[in-house]
MIDOSE-1310 file (N, C-alpha, C; in nm, 2 decimals, decimal comma, always signed):
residues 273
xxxx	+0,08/-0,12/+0,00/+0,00/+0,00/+0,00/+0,08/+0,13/+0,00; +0,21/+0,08/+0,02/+0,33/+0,21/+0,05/+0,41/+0,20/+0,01; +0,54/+0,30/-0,01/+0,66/+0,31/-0,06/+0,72/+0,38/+0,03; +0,85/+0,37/+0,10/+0,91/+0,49/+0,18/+1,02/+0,44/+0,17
xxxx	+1,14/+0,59/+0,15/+1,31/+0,55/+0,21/+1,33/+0,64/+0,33; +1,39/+0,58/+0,41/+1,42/+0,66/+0,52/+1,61/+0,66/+0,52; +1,66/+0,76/+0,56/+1,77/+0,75/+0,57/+1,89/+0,88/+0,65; +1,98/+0,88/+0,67/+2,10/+0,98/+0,78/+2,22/+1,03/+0,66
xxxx	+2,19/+1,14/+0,68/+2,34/+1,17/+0,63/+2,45/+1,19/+0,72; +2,56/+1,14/+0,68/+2,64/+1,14/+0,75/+2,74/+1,30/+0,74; +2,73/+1,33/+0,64/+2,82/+1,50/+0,65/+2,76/+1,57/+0,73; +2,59/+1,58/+0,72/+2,50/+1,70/+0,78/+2,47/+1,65/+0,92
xxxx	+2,46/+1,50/+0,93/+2,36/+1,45/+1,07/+2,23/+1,49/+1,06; +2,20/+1,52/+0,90/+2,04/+1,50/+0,89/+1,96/+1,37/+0,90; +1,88/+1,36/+0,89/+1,75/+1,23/+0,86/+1,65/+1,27/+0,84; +1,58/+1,22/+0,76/+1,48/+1,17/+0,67/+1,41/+1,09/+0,64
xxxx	+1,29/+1,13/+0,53/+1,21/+1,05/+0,49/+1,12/+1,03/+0,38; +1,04/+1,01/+0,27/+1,00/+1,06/+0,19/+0,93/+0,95/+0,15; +0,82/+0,92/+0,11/+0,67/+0,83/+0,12/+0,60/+0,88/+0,01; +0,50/+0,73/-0,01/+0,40/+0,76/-0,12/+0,34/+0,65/-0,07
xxxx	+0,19/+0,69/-0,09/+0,10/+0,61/-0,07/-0,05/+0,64/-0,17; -0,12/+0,53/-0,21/-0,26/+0,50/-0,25/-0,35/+0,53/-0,14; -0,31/+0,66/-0,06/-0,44/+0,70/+0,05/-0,43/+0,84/+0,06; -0,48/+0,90/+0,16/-0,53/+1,02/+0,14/-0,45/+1,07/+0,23
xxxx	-0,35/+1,18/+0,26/-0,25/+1,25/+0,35/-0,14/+1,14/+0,39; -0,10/+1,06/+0,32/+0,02/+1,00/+0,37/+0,12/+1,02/+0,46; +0,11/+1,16/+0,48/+0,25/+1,27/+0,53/+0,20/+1,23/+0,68; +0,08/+1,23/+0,71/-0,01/+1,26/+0,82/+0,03/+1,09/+0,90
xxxx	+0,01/+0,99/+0,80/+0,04/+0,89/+0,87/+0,17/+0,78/+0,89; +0,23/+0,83/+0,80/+0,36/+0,73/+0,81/+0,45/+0,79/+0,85; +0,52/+0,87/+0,83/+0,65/+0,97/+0,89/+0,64/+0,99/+1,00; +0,77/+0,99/+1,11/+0,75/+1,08/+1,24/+0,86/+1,09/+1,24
xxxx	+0,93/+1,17/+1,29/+1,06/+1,21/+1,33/+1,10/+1,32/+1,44; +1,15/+1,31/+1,49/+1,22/+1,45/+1,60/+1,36/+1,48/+1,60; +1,36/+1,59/+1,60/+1,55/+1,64/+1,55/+1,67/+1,60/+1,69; +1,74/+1,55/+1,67/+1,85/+1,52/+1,73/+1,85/+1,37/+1,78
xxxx	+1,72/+1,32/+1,72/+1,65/+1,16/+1,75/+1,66/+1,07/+1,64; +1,59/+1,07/+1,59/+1,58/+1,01/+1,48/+1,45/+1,02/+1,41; +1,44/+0,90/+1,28/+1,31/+0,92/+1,23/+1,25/+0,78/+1,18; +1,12/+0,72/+1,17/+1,05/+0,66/+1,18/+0,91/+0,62/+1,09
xxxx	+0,93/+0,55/+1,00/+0,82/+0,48/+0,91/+0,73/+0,37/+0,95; +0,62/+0,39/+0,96/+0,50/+0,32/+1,04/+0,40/+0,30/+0,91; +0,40/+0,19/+0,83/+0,33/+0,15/+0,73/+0,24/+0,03/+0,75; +0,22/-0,02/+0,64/+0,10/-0,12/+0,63/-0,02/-0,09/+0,72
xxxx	-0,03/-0,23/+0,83/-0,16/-0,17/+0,92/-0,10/-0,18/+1,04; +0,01/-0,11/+1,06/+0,08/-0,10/+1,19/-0,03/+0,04/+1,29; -0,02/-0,02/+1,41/-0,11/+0,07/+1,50/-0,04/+0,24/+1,47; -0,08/+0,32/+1,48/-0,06/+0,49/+1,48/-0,01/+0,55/+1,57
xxxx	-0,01/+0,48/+1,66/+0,07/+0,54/+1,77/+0,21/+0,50/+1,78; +0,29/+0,37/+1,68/+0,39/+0,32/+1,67/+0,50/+0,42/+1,67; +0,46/+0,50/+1,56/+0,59/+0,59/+1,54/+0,63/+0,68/+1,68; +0,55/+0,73/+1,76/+0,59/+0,78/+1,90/+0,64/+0,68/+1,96
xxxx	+0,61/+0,55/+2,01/+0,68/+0,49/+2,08/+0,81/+0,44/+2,06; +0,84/+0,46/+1,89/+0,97/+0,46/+1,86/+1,11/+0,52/+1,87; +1,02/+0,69/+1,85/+1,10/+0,76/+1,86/+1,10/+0,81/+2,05; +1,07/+0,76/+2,12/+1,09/+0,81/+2,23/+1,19/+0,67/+2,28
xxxx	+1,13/+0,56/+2,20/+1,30/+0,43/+2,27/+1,38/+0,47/+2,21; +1,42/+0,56/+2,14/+1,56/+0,60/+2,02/+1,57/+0,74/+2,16; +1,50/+0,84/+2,18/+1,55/+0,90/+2,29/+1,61/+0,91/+2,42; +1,55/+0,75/+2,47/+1,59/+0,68/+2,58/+1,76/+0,62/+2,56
xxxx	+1,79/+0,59/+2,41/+1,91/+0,56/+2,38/+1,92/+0,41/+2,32; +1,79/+0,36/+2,26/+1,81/+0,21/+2,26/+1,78/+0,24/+2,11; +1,87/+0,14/+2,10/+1,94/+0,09/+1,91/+1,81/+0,08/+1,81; +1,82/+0,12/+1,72/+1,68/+0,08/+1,65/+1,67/-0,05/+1,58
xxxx	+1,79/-0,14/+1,57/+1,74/-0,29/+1,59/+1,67/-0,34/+1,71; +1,70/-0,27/+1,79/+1,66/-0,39/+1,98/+1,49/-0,27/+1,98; +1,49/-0,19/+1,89/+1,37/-0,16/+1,89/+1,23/-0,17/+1,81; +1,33/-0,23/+1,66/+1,24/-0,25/+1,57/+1,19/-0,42/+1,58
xxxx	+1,29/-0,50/+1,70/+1,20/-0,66/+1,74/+1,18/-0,63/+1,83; +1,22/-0,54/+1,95/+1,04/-0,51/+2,04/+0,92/-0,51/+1,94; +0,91/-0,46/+1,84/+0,79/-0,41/+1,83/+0,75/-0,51/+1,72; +0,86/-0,58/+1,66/+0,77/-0,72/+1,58/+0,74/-0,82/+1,62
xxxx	+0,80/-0,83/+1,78/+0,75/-0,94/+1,86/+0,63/-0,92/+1,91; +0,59/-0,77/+1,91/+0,47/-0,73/+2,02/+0,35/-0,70/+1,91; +0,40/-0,70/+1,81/+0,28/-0,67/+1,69/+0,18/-0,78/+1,71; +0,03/-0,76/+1,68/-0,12/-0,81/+1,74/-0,12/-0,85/+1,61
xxxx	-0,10/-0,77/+1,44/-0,13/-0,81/+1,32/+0,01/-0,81/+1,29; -0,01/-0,94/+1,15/+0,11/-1,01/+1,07/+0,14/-0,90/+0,95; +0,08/-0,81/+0,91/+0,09/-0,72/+0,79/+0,14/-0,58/+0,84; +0,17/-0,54/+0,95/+0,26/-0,44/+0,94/+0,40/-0,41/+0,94
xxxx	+0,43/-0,28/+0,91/+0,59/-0,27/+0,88/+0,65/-0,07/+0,91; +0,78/-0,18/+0,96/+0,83/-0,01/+1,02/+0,98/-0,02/+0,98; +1,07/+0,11/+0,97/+1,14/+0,12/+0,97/+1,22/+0,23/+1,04; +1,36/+0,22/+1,12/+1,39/+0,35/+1,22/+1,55/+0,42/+1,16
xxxx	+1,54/+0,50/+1,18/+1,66/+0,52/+1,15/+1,71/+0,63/+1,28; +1,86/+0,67/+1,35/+1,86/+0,72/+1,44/+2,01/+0,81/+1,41; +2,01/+0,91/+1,49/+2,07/+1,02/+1,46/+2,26/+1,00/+1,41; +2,24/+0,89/+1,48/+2,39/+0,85/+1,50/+2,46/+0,72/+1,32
xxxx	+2,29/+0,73/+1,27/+2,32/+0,60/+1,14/+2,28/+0,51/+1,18; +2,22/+0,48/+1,28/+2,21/+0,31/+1,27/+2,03/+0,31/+1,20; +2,00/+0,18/+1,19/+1,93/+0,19/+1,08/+1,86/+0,05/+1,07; +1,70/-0,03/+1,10/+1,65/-0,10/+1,10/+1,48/-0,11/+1,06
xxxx	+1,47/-0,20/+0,99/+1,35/-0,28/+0,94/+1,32/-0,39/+0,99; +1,15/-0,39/+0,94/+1,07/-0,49/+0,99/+0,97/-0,53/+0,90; +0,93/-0,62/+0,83/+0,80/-0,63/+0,70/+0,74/-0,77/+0,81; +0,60/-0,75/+0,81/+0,58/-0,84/+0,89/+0,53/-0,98/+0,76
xxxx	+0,52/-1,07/+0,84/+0,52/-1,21/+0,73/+0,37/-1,20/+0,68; +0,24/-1,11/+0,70/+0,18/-1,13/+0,65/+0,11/-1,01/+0,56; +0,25/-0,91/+0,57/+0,24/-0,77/+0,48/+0,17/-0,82/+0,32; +0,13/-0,72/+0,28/+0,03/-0,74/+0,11/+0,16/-0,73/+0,00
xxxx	+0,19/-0,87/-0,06/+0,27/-0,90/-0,19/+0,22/-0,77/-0,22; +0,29/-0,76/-0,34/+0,47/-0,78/-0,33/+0,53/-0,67/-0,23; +0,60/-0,73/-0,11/+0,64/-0,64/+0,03/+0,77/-0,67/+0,05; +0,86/-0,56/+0,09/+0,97/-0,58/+0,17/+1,04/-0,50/+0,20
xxxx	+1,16/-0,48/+0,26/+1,28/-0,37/+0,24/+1,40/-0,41/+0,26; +1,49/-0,30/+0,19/+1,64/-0,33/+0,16/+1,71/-0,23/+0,25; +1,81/-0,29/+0,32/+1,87/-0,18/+0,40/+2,03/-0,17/+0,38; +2,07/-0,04/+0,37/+2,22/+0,04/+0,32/+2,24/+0,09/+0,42
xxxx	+2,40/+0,11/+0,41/+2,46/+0,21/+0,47/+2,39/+0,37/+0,53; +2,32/+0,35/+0,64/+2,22/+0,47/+0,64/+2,15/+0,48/+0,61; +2,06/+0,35/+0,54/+1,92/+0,40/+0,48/+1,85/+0,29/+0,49; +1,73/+0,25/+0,42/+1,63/+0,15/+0,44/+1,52/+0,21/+0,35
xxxx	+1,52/+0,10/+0,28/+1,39/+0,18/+0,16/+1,26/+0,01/+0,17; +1,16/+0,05/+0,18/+1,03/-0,05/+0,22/+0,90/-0,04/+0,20; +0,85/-0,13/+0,12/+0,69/-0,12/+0,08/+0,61/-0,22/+0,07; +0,50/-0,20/+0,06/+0,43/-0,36/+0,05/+0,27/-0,33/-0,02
xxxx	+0,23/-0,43/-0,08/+0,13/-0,39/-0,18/+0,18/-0,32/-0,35; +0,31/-0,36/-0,34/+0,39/-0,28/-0,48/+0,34/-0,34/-0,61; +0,36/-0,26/-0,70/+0,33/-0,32/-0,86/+0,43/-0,46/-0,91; +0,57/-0,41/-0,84/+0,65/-0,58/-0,85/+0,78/-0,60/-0,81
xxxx	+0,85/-0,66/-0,77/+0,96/-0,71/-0,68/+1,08/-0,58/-0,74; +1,07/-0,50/-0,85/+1,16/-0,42/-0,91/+1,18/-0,26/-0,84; +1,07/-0,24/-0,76/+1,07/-0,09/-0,69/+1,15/-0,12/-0,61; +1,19/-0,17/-0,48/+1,27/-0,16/-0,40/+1,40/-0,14/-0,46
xxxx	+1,45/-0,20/-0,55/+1,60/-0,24/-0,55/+1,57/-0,08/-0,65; +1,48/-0,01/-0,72/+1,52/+0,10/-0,80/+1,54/+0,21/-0,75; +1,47/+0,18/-0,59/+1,45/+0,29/-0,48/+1,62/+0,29/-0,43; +1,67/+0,16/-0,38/+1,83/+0,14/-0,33/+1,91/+0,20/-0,41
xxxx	+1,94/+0,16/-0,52/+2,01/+0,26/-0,69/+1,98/+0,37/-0,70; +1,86/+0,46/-0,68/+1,87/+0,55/-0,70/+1,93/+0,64/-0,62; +1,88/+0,62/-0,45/+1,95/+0,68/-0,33/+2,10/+0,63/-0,34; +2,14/+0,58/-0,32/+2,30/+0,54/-0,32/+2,39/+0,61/-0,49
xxxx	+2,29/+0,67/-0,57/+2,35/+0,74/-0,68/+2,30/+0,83/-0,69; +2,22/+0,88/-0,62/+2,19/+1,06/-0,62/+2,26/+1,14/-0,56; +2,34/+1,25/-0,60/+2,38/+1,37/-0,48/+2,31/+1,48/-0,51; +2,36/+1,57/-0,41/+2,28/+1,65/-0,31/+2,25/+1,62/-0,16
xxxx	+2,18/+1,70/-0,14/+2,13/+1,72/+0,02/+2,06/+1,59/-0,01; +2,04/+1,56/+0,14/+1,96/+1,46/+0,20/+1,82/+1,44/+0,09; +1,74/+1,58/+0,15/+1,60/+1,60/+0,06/+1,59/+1,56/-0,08; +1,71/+1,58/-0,16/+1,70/+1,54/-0,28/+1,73/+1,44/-0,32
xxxx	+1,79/+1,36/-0,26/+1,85/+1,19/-0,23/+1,72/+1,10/-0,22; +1,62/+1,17/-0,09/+1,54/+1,05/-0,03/+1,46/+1,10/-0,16; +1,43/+1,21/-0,25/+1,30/+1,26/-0,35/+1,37/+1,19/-0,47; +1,50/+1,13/-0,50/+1,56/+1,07/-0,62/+1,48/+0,94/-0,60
xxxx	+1,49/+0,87/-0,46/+1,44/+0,76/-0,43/+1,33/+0,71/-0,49; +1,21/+0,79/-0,40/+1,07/+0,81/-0,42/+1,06/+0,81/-0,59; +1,11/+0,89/-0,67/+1,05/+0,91/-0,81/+1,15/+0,78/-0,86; +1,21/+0,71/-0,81/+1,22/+0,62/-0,93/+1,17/+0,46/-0,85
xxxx	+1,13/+0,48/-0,74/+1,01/+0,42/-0,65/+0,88/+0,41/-0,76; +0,88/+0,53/-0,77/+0,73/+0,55/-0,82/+0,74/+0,53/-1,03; +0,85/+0,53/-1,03/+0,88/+0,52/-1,21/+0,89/+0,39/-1,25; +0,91/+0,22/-1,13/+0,90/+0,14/-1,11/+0,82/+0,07/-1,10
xxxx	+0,70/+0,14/-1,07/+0,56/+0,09/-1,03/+0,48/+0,14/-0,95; +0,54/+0,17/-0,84/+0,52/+0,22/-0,70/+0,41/+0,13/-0,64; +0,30/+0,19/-0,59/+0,16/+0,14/-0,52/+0,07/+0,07/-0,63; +0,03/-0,04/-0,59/-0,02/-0,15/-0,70/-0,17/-0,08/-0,69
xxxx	-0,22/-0,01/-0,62/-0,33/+0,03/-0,62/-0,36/+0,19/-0,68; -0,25/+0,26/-0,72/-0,24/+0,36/-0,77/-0,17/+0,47/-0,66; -0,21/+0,61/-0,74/-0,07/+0,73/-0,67/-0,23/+0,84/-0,60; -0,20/+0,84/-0,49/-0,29/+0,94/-0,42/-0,17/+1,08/-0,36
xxxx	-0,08/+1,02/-0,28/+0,00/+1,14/-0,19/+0,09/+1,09/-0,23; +0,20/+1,20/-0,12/+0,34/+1,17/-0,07/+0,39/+1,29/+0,02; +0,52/+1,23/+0,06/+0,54/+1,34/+0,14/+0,71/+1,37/+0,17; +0,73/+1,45/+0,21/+0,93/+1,46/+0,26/+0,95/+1,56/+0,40
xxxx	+0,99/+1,45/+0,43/+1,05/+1,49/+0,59/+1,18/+1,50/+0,59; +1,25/+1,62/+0,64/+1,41/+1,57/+0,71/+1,41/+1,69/+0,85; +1,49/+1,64/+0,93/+1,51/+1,73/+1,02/+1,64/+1,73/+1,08; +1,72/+1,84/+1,18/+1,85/+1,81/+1,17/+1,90/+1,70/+1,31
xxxx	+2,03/+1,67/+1,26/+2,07/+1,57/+1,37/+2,07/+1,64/+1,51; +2,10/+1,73/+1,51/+2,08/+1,85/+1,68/+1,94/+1,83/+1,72; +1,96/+1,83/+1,86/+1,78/+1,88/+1,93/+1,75/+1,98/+1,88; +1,61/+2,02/+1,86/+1,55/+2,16/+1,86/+1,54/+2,23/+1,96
xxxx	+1,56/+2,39/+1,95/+1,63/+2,51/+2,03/+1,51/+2,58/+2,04; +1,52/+2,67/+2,11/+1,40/+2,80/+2,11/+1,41/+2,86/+1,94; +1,53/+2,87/+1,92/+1,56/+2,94/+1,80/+1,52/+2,87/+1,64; +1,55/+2,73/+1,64/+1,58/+2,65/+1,56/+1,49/+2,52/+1,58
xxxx	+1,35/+2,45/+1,54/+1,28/+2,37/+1,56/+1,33/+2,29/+1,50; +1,45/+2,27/+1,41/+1,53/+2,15/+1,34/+1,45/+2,07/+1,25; +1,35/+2,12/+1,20/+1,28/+2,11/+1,09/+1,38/+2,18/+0,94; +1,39/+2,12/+0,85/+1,46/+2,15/+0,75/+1,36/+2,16/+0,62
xxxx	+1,26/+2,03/+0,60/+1,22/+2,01/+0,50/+1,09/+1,93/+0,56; +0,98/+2,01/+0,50/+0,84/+1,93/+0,53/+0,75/+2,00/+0,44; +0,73/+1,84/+0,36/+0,65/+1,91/+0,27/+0,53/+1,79/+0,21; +0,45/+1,86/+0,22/+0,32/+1,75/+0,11/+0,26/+1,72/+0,01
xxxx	+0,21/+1,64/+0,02/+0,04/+1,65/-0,16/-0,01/+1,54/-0,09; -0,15/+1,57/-0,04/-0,24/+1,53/+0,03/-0,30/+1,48/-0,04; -0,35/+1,50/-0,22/-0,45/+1,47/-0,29/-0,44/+1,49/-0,40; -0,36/+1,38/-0,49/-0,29/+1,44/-0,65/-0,31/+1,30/-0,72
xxxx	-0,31/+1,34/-0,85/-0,31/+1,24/-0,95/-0,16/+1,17/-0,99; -0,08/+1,26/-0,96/+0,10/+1,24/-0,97/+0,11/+1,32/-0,87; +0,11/+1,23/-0,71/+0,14/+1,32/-0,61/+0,37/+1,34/-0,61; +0,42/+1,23/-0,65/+0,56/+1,24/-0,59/+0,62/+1,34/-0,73
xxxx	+0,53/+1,38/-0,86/+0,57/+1,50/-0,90/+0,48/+1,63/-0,88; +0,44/+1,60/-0,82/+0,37/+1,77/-0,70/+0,52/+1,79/-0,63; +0,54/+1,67/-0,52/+0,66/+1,70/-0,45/+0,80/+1,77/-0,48; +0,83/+1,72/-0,61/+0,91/+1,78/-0,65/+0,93/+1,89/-0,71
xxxx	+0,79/+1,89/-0,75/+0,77/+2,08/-0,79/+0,77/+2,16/-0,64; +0,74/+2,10/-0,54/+0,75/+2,19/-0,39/+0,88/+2,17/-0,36; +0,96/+2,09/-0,36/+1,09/+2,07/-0,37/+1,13/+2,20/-0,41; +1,14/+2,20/-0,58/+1,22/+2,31/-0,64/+1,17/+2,40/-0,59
xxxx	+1,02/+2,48/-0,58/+0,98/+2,58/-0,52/+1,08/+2,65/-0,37; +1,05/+2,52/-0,28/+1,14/+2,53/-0,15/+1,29/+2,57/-0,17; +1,36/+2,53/-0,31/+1,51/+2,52/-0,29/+1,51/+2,70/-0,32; +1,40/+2,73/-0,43/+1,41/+2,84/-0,46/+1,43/+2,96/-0,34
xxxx	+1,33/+2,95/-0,28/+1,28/+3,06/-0,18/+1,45/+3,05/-0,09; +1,52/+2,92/-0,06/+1,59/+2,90/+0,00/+1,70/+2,95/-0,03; +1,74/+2,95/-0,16/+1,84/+3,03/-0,25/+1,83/+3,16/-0,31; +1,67/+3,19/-0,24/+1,65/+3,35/-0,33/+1,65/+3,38/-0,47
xxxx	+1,61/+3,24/-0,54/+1,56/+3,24/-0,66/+1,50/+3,31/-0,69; +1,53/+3,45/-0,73/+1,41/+3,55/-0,78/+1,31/+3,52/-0,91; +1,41/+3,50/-1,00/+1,38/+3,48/-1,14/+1,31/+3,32/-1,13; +1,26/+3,22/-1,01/+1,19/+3,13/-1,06/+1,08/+3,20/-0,97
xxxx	+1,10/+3,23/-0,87/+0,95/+3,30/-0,80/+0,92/+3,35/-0,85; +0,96/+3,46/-0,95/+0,88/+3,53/-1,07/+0,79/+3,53/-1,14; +0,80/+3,32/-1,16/+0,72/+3,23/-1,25/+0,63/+3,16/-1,16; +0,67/+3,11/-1,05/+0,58/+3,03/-0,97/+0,59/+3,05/-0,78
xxxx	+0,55/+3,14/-0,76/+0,49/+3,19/-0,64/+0,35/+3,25/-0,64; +0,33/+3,24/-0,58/+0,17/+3,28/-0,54/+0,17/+3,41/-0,62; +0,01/+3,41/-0,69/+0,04/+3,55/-0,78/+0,04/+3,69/-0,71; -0,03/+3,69/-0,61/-0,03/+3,83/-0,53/+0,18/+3,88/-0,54
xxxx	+0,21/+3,76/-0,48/+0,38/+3,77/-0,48/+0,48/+3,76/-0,59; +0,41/+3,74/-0,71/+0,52/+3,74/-0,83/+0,55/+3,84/-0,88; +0,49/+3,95/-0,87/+0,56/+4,08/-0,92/+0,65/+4,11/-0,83; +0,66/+4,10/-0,74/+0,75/+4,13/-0,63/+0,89/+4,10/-0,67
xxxx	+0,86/+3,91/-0,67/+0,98/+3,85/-0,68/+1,05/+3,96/-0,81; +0,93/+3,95/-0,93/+0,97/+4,02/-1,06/+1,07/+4,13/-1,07; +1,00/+4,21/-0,95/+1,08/+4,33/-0,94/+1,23/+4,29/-0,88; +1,25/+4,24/-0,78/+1,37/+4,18/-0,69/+1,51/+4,13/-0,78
xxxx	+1,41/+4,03/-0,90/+1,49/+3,94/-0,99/+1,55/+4,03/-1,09; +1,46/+4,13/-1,14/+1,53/+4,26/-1,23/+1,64/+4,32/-1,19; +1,63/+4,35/-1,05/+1,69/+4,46/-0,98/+1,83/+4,35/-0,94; +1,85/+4,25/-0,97/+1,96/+4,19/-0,94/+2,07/+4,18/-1,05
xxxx	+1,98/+4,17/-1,18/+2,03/+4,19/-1,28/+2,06/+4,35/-1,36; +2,04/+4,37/-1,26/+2,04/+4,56/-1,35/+1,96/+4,62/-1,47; +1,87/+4,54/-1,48/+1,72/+4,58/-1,55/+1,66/+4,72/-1,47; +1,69/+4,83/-1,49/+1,62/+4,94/-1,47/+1,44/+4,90/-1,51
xxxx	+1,45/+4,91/-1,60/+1,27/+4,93/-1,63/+1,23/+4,81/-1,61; +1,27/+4,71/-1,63/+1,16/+4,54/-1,54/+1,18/+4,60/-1,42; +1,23/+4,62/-1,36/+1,23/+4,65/-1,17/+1,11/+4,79/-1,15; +1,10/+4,88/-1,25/+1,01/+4,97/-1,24/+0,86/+4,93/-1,22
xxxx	+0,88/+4,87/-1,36/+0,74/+4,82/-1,45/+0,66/+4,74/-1,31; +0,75/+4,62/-1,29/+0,71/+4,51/-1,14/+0,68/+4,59/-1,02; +0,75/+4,69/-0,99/+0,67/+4,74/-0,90/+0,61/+4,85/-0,86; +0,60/+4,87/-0,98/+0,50/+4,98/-1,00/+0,31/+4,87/-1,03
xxxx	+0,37/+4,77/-1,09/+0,24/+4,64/-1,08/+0,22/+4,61/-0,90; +0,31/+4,60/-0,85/+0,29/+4,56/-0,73/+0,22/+4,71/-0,63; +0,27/+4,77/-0,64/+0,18/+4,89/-0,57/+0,07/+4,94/-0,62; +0,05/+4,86/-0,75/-0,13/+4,89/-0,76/-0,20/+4,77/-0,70
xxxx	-0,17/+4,66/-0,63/-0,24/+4,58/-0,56/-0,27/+4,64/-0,47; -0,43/+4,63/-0,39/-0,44/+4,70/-0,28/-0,36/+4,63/-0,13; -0,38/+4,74/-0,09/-0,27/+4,74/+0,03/-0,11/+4,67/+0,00; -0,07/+4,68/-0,10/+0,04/+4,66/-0,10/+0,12/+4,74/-0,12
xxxx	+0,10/+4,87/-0,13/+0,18/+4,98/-0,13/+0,25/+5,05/+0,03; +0,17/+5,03/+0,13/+0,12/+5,01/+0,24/+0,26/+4,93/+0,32; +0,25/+4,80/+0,27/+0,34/+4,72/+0,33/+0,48/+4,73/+0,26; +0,48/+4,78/+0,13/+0,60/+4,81/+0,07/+0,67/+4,93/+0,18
xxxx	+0,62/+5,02/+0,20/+0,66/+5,15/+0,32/+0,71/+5,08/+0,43; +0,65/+5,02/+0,51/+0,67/+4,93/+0,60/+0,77/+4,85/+0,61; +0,81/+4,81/+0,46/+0,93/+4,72/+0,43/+1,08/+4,82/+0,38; +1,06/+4,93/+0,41/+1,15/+5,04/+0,33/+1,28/+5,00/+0,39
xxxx	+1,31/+4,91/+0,51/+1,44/+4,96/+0,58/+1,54/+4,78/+0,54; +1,45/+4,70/+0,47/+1,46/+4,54/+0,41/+1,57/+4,58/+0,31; +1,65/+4,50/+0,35/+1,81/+4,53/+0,19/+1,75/+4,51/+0,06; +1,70/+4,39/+0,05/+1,63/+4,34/-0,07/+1,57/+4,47/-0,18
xxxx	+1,44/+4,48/-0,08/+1,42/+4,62/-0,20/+1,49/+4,75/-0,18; +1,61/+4,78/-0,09/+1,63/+4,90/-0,06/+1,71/+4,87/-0,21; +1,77/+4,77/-0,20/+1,87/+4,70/-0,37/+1,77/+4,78/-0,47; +1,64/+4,76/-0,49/+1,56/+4,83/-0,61/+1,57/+4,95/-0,62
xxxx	+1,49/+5,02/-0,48/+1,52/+5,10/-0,47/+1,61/+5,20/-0,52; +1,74/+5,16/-0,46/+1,87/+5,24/-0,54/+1,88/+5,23/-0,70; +1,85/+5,10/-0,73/+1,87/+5,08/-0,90/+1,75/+5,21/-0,97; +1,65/+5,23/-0,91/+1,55/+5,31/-0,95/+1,58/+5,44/-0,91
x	+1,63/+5,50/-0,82/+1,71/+5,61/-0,75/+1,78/+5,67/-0,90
C-alpha cells in the first residue's frame, strides 16, 4: 500500500524520509521524526501510535534494531511494517510475514527503503540505486528515491499522496525547531511529481531564486519576486514596470513603506534612484 526511504546523512547529521501512498495525507500517517533523535516509518496496518513509541525508545538511547524486534514481537497483526533510523546512522527494518505482496525492504549504509502492496519485486532495488546514486542534500536523495520508486511501479493500487521529511541531527532550540524540509500532496493524481515541484519551489525561496519566484509563487507575490529578480540583474525598467504592478495591488503599497528599511528592495530602490 506504501513506498518509503528513510535515511542519515552522515556530513549533515540529517535524517529523513519521503513516502508515497494509494491513500489520502500520507505525510499525516507514516512519517514521524524528532531532531536530534531520529526518524520513523510506520506502514502497512501498523497501529498509529507506533511511530511515538519509537522515537521516544531511540530518545531513551536504545538501538533501533533492539527496537524495531520489540515491536515485531509485540505486533497483534502479521501485515505491518516499520522502519527507524537514528541520529547516529544506525538503521533497521521490519516487513511483517503477512504484509500485502509484493512487500519488503532493503537496507544500506544509512538507509532502508520498504513497501508492500507494490506493482513488482523491481521498486525496492530501483529505490536502493537510485538513493546510493543521487547527490545533493539529503532531501534530494530521499525525492531521487521516491520518483524512481514511483517510475518502477510504486503502489499496485495507484498514486494518491506523498510526502518529505528531514530534520536536523541536533535537538531543537528556542531558535531553531530543526525542521529543514516538510513538505506535502495530500490529494494528487501524480502526487511524488507535485513534491518535486515543492521541492524546487522550496530550494528556490531558499536560494532567493528571484527569477523562478517570478514564474511560480503565489500571484499576489510574483511581481514582487519580478521586481527583486530585475533589480539583481540591472534591468532598470523590469524592476520599475514590477513594482509599480505591485503597488497597484491594494494594500500593497502600504506594506511596501513598512518594508523600506529590508536590503532586498532597498537593492531596487537604489537601482531606481
Amino acid at each position: 500500500m506504501t513506498f518509503s526511504v528513510v535515511a542519515h546523512d552522515p556530513d549533515t547529521g540529517e535524517m529523513g524520509i519521503a513516502v508515497s501512498s494509494c491513500i489520502l495525507a500520507v505525510g499525516r500517517a507514516v512519517p514521524s521524526a524528532r531532531p536530534g533523535v531520529g526518524v520513523v516509518a510506520v506502514q502497512a496496518r501498523s497501529p498509529r501510535g507506533t511511530g511515538h513509541v519509537l522515537l521516544s525508545g531511540l530518545a531513551e538511547g536504545t538501538a533501533p534494531a533492539v527496537l524495531v524486534r520489540r515491536a515485531a514481537h509485540a505486533a497483534e497483526d502479521q501485515d505491518r511494517q516499520i522502519a527507524v533510523v537514528d541520529a547516529g546512522g544506525a538503521v533497521a527494518a521490519d516487513t511483517g510475514p503477512g504484509s500485502f505482496p509484493v512487500s519488503g525492504h532493503l537496507l544500506g549504509a544509512g538507509w532502508s527503503v520498504q513497501g508492500n502492496m507494490l506493482t513488482s519485486p523491481e521498486v525496492l532495488p530501483a529505490m536502493a540505486q537510485a538513493y546510493e546514486a543521487a547527490r545533493g542534500g539529503l532531501a534530494d536523495r530521499l525525492l531521487a528515491a521516491l520518483s524512481a520508486g514511483q517510475d518502477a511501479g510504486g503502489d499496485l493500487r495507484g498514486r494518491q499522496s506523498a510526502a518529505l521529511l528531514v530534520v536536523s541531527g541536533e535537538p531543537a532550540t528556542e531558535e531553531d525547531d530543526g525542521v529543514r524540509t516538510d513538505l506535502r500532496v495530500d490529494d494528487s493524481g501524480d502526487p511524488v511529481a507535485q513534491l518535486r515541484m515543492l521541492r524546487n519551489l522550496q530550494r528556490a525561496y531558499d536560494e532567493r531564486d528571484y527569477e523562478t519566484l517570478a514564474l511560480f509563487a503565489p500571484e499576489g507575490a510574483r511581481d514582487l519576486y519580478a521586481a527583486l529578480a530585475a533589480s539583481r540583474r540591472g534591468d532598470r525598467a523590469a524592476a520599475r514596470e514590477a513594482l509599480e504592478a505591485v503597488r497597484a495591488r491594494p494594500g500593497w503599497s502600504a506594506w511596501l513603506a513598512s518594508m523600506a528599511g529590508d536590503s532586498r528592495l532597498s537593492a531596487v530602490s537604489r537601482l531606481l534612484g
